[in-house]
C-alpha positions, 0 to 999 in steps of 0.5 A: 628665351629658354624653356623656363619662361614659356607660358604655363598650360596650367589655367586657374579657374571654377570646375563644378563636380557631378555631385555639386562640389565647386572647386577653385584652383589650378586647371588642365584640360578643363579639369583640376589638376595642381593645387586648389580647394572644393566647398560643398553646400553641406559645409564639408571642403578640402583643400590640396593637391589634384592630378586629373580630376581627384585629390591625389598628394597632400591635402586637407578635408574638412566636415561641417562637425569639425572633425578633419584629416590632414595628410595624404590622398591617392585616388580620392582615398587617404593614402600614406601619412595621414592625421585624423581628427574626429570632432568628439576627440578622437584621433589617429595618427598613421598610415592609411591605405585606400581609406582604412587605417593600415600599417603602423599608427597611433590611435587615442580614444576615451583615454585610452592609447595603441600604439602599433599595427592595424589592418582595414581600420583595426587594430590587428598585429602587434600593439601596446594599449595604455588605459587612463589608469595606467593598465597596459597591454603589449601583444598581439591584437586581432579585430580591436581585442587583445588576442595571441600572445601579450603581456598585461600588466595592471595598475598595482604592478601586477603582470599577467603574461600569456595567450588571450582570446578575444580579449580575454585571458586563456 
């Protein structure tokens, strides 16, 4: 028989974790390491991909408020594409580097909507910001505010352009 049909050294068993996560799923040498899912006794879980011992590649965690994240891991941290769900209504969608928002994502809270850059999980670089009453901002953005250049433009039409300050117009 060829290589196709040797026995797997994959195993599937219970690993328990050091901080008391019990996982289900794909071993090797004794650790997780393929496809399987930990339950907590606080009622968080995660499901997906392992590579010797942490979530690495596509998986699901959830906390016991139903907020959850859908996406990518690399070294137990979001990382790549990822979808964050909080339990409150909030949401992001993007990339993530290391567990923070980085690089280009949308992020919808209280009504509002940005579209654009963010670095350690704010909005930092160039952005489009879309309130419930339809204002919008397009410019730059440094920790969460409006500041550099953009365009402002209000609810009645009227458009301010300009440099703003910590989010408020110079």
């Amino acid at each position: 028989m060829g290589s196709c049909c040797q026995a797997s050294q994959v195993a599937r068993d219970q690993y328990v974790f050091p901080d008391g996560g019990v996982y289900t799923g794909e071993l090797k040498d004794g650790i997780p390491h393929g496809v399987g899912a930990i339950s907590f006794d606080n009622g968080q879980s995660f499901e997906g991909h392992f590579e010797n011992g942490v979530k690495s590649g596509k998986g699901v965690y959830r906390w016991n408020d139903n907020s959850y994240y859908d996406g990518e891991f690399l070294n137990d941290a979001f990382n790549g594409y990822g979808e964050f769900y909080w339990s409150n209504g909030k949401w992001y969608k993007g990339q993530w580097v290391e567990g923070n928002m980085q690089g280009e994502g949308q992020f919808f809270s209280d009504g509002k909507t940005y579209k654009g850059e963010f670095e350690n999980d704010k909005r930092n670089g160039k952005g489009e910001q879309i309130w419930p009453n339809r204002q919008k901002y397009n410019g730059e953005w440094k920790n969460n505010k409006m500041h550099g250049k953009g365009q402002l433009t209000e609810p009645n039409g009227r458009v301010i352009e300009g440099e703003w300050v910590k989010g408020k117009k110079k």
